[in-house]
TORKOLZA-959272 format. One line per 3 residues: number of its first residue (from 1); their letters; for each residue z, x, y of C-alpha. Coordinates in nm, 2 decimals. Example, Ala and Ser with C-alpha at 12.3 -4.5 7.8 and 13.67 -1.06 7.14 Angstrom:
1 = AS = 0.78/1.23/-0.45; 0.71/1.37/-0.11
This chain:
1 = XXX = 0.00/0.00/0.00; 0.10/0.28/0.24; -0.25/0.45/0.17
4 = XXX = -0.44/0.18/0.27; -0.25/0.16/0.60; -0.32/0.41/0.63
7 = XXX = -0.65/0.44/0.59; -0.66/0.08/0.77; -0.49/0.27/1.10
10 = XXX = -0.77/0.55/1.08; -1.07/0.34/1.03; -0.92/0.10/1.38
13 = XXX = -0.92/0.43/1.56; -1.20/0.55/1.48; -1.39/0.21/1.58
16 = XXX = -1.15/0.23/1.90; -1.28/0.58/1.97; -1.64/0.47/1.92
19 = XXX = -1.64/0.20/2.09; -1.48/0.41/2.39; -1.72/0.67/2.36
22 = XXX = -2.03/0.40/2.40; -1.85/0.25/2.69; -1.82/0.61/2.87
25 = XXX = -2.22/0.72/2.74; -2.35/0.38/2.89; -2.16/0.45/3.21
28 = XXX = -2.30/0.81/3.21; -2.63/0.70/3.12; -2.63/0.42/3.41
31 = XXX = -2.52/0.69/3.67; -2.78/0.92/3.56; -3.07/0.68/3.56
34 = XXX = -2.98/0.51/3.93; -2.94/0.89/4.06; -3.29/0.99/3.90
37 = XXX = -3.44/0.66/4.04; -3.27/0.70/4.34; -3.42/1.10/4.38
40 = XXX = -3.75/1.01/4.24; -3.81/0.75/4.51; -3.76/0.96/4.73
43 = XXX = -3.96/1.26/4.65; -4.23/1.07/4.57; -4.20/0.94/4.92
46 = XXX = -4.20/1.26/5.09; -4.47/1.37/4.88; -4.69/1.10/4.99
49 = XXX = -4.66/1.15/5.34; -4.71/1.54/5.33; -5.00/1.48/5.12
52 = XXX = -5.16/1.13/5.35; -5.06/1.20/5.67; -5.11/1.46/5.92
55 = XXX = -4.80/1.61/6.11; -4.66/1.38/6.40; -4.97/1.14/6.32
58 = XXX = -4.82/0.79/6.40; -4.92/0.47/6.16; -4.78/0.15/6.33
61 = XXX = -4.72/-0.18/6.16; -4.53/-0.49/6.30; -4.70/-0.42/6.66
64 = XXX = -4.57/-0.11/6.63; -4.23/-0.20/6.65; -4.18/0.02/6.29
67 = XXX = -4.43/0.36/6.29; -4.47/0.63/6.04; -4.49/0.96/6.15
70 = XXX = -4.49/1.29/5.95; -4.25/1.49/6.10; -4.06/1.79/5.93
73 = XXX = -3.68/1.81/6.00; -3.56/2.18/5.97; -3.18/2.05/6.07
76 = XXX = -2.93/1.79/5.98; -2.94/1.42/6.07; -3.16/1.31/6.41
79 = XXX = -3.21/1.73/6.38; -2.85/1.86/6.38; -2.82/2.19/6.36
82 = XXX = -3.19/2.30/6.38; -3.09/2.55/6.66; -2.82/2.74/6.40
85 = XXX = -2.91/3.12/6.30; -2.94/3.24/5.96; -2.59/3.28/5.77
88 = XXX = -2.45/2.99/5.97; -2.75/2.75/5.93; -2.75/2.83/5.52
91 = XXX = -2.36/2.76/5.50; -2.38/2.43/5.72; -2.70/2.27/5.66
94 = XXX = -2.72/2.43/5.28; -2.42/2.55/5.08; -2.15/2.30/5.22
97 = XXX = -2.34/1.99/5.15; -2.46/2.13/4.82; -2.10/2.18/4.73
100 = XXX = -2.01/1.80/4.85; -2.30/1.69/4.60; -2.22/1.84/4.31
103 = XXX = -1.80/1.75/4.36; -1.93/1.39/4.40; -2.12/1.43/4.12
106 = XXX = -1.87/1.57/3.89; -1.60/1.32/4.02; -1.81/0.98/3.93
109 = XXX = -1.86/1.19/3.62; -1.51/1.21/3.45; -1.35/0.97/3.69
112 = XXX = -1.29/0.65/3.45; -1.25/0.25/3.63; -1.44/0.30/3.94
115 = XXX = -1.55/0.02/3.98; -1.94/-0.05/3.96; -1.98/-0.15/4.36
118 = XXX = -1.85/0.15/4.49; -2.04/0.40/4.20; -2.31/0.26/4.28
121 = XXX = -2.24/0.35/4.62; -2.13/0.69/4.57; -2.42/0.74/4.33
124 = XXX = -2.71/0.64/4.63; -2.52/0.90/4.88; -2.53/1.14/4.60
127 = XXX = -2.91/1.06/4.52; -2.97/1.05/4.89; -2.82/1.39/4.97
130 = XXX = -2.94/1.57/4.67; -3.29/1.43/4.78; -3.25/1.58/5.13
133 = XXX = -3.08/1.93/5.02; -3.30/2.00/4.78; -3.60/1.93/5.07
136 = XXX = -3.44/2.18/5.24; -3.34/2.47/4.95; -3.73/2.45/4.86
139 = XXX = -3.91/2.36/5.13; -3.74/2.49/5.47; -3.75/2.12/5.62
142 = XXX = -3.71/1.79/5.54; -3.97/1.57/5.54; -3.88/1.21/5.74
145 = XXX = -4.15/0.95/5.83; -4.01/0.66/5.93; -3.93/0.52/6.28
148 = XXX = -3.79/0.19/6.35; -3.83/0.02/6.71; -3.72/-0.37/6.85
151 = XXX = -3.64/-0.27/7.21; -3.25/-0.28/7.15; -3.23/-0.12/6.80
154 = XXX = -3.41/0.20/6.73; -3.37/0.45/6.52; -3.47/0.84/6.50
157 = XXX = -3.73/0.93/6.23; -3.55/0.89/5.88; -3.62/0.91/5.51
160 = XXX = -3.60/0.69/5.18; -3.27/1.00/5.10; -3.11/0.84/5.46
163 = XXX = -3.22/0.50/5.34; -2.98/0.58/5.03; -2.68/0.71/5.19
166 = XXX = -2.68/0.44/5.49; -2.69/0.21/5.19; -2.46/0.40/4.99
169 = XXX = -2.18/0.41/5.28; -2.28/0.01/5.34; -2.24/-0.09/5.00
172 = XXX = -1.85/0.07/5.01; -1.75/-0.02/5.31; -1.85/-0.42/5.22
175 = XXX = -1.70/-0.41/4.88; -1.36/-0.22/5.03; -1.34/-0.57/5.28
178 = XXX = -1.45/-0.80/5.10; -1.20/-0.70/4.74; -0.93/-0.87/4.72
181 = XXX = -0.61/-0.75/4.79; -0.29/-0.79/4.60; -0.04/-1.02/4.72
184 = XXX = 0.23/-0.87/4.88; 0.59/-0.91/4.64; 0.82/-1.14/4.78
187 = XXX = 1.17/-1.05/4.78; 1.42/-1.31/4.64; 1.78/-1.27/4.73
């Protein structure tokens, strides 16, 4: 009897550990396939405009109210940083943001229960910035095209990699209002 209690605990954990280990490949497996979408969208982009349009040509649709205009970026956001020298420009604009990356990236990794709002959230700033560093490592610039204009909003020339992290920071700052909060304990005397 005690053997096949054994055996009975042994067989329930190794179904519990399988079924654990599915969970946690299917999670892996979804992060990796919304980052690769999220990157290949965007390089594919890029790679478009380099390849159809001519630098600072401008394509307007909508009355012109949205454009798209080659234009390579050799700084930060809106240019940032474009003006740094060498050593400085490498460790700001490259290293430091490479570094951030690949934390996020290991953190969504073995972090278990985050929820899937704000992963997905975290994975399209990860996607996003990846898409933009790795413009930058290889090519020297990055590559944004498109310009958005309606008289009181406009934007600076941007990217399908800032498309991802405006959504990516959008996505987390809805779900961390809108979640529900737990109710405060009431004391009873």
């Amino acid at each position: 009897m005690k053997a096949l209690l054994k055996r009975g605990f042994f067989i329930h954990c190794f179904l519990t550990i399988r079924v654990m280990m599915s969970k946690k490949l299917i999670r892996i497996l979804f992060i990796l396939a919304v980052l690769s979408f999220n990157i290949g969208c965007d390089q594919v982009s890029k790679s478009m405009v380099r390849n159809k349009v001519r630098p600072f040509e401008k394509i307007g649709f909508l009355y012109n109210h949205i454009t798209l205009q080659h234009v390579e970026n050799s700084g930060a956001f809106l240019s940032l940083g474009d003006n740094l020298s060498g050593v400085l420009r490498m460790l700001l604009l490259n290293l430091l943001p490479l570094l951030a990356i690949v934390a996020g990236l290991i953190y969504i990794l073995i972090k278990p229960g985050i929820k899937v709002w704000p992963l997905l959230g975290i994975i399209m700033i990860i996607g996003g910035g990846f898409g933009n560093i790795y413009d930058r490592i290889a090519r020297g610039s990055v590559t944004d095209f498109f310009h958005i204009n309606f008289v009181l909003f406009q934007t600076g020339i941007f990217n399908v990699a800032d498309m991802s992290i405006m959504a990516g920071m959008f996505i987390i700052l809805i779900y961390s209002w809108t979640r529900k909060q737990p109710e405060p304990r009431k004391e009873t005397v």
